[in-house]
MARLOTOR-863788 format. One record per residue (C-alpha): residue number from 0; residue in one letter; x, y negated, z. Coordinates in pm, whole numbers, m for minus. Example, Ala and Ser with C-alpha at 12.3 -4.5 7.8 and 13.67 -1.06 7.14 Angstrom:
pos,code,u,v,w
0,A,1230,450,780 .
1,S,1367,106,714 .
This chain:
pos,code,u,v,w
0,X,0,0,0 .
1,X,151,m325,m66 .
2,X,175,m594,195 .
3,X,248,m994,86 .
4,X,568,m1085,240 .
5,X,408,m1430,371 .
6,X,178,m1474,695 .
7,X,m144,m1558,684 .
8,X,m71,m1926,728 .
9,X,153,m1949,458 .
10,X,m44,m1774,260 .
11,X,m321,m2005,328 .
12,X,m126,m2291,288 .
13,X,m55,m2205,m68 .
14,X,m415,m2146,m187 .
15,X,m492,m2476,m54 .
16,X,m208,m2625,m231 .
17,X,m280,m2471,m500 .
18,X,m650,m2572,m529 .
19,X,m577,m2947,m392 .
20,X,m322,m2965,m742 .
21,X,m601,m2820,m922 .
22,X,m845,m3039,m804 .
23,X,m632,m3351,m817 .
24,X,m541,m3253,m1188 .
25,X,m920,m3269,m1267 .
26,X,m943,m3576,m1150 .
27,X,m592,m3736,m1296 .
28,X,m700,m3580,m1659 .
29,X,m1079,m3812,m1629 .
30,X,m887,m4114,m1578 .
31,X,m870,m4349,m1872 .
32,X,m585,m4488,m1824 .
33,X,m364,m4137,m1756 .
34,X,m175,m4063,m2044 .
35,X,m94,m3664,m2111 .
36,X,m29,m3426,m2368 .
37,X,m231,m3109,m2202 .
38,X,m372,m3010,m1864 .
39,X,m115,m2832,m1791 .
40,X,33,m3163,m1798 .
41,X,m191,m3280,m1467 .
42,X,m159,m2951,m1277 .
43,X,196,m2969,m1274 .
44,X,196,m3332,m1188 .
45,X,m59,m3275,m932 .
46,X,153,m2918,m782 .
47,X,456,m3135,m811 .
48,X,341,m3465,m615 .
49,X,170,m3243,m377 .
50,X,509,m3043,m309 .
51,X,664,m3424,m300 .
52,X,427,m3534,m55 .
53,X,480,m3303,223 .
54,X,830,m3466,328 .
55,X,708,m3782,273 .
56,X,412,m3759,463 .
57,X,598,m3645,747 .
58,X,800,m3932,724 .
59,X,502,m4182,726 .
60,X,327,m3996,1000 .
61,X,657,m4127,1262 .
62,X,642,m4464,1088 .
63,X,255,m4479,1170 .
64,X,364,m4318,1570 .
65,X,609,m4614,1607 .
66,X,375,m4865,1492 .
67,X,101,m4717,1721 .
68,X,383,m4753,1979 .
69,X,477,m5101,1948 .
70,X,99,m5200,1945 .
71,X,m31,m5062,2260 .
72,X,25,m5371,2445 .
73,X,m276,m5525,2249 .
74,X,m568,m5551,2503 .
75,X,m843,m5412,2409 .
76,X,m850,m5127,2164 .
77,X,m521,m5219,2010 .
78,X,m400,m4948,1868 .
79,X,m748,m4808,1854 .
80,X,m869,m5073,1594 .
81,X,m528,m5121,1438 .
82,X,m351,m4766,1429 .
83,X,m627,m4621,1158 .
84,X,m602,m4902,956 .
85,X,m209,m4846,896 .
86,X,m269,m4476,917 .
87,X,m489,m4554,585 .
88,X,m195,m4789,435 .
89,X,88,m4554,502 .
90,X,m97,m4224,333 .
91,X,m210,m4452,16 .
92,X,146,m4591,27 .
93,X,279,m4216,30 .
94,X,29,m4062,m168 .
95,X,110,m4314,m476 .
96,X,534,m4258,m410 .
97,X,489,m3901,m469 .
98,X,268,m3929,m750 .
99,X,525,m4206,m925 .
100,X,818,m3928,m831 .
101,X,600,m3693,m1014 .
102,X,521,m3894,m1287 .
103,X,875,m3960,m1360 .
104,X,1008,m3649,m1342 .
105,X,716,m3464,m1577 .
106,X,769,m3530,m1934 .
107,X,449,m3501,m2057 .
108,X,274,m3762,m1822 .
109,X,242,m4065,m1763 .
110,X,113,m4372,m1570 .
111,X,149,m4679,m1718 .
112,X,226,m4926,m1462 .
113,X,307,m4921,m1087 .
114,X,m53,m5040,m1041 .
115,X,m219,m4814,m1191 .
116,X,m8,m4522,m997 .
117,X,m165,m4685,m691 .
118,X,m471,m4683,m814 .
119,X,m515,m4325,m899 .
120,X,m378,m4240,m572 .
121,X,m663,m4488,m418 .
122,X,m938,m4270,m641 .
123,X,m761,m3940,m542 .
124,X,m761,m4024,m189 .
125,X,m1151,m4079,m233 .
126,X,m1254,m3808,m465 .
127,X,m1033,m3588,m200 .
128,X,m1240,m3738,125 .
129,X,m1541,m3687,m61 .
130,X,m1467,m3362,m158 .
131,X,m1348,m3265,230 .
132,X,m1686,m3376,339 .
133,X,m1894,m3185,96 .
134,X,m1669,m2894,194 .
135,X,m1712,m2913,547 .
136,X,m2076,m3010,548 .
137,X,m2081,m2668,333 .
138,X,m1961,m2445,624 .
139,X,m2130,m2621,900 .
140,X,m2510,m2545,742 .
């Protein structure tokens, strides 16, 4: 009988890698302003800016734990008001640096202009909330 060599959470980890670069392909390939020669174009931008993302994420998470350190002081839900806010900045911030990395690396995609990097990481960031919600409203009924 054959056994996978990864753990459960690995192995999990992958799928949903693997079906967050799907998903996020779908969406880059609808946008007008995306420039690509196939699909296969997207999903390996996607898989590759979602592979980027993971160290850079973890990098932005300690910026956003300093920031919530140096603003406790604020009376009055400081950090409560202010710590989401940045949280939101630093992962749009993040999200568009890995897909720019992956958009310069892949050959057969492209983004136009800086802006327009940040905003298809705004709509993915949306059309991926969105699609968490549906998802867990889904398993709670």
């Amino acid at each position: 009988k054959w056994k996978s060599p990864l753990r459960g959470d690995q192995m999990s980890f992958l799928v949903l890698l693997l079906i967050g670069a799907v998903f996020n392909a779908v969406i880059l390939a609808a946008l007008p302003f995306v420039k690509y020669k196939n699909f296969f174009s997207c999903l390996s931008t996607a898989a590759l800016a979602a592979v980027i993302a993971i160290p850079v994420n973890f990098l932005g998470g300690i910026v956003a734990k300093i920031t919530a350190l140096l603003l406790w002081f604020i009376p009055f839900f400081g950090p409560a008001l202010i710590n989401p806010i940045v949280q939101l900045i630093l992962l749009w911030t993040m999200s568009a640096i890995s897909l720019y990395a992956a958009d310069q690396i892949i050959e057969d995609f492209e983004i136009p202009t800086m802006g327009q990097t940040f905003q298809a990481a705004l709509l993915l960031g949306i059309a991926q909330l969105v699609a968490g919600v549906i998802i867990g409203l889904l398993f709670v009924v």
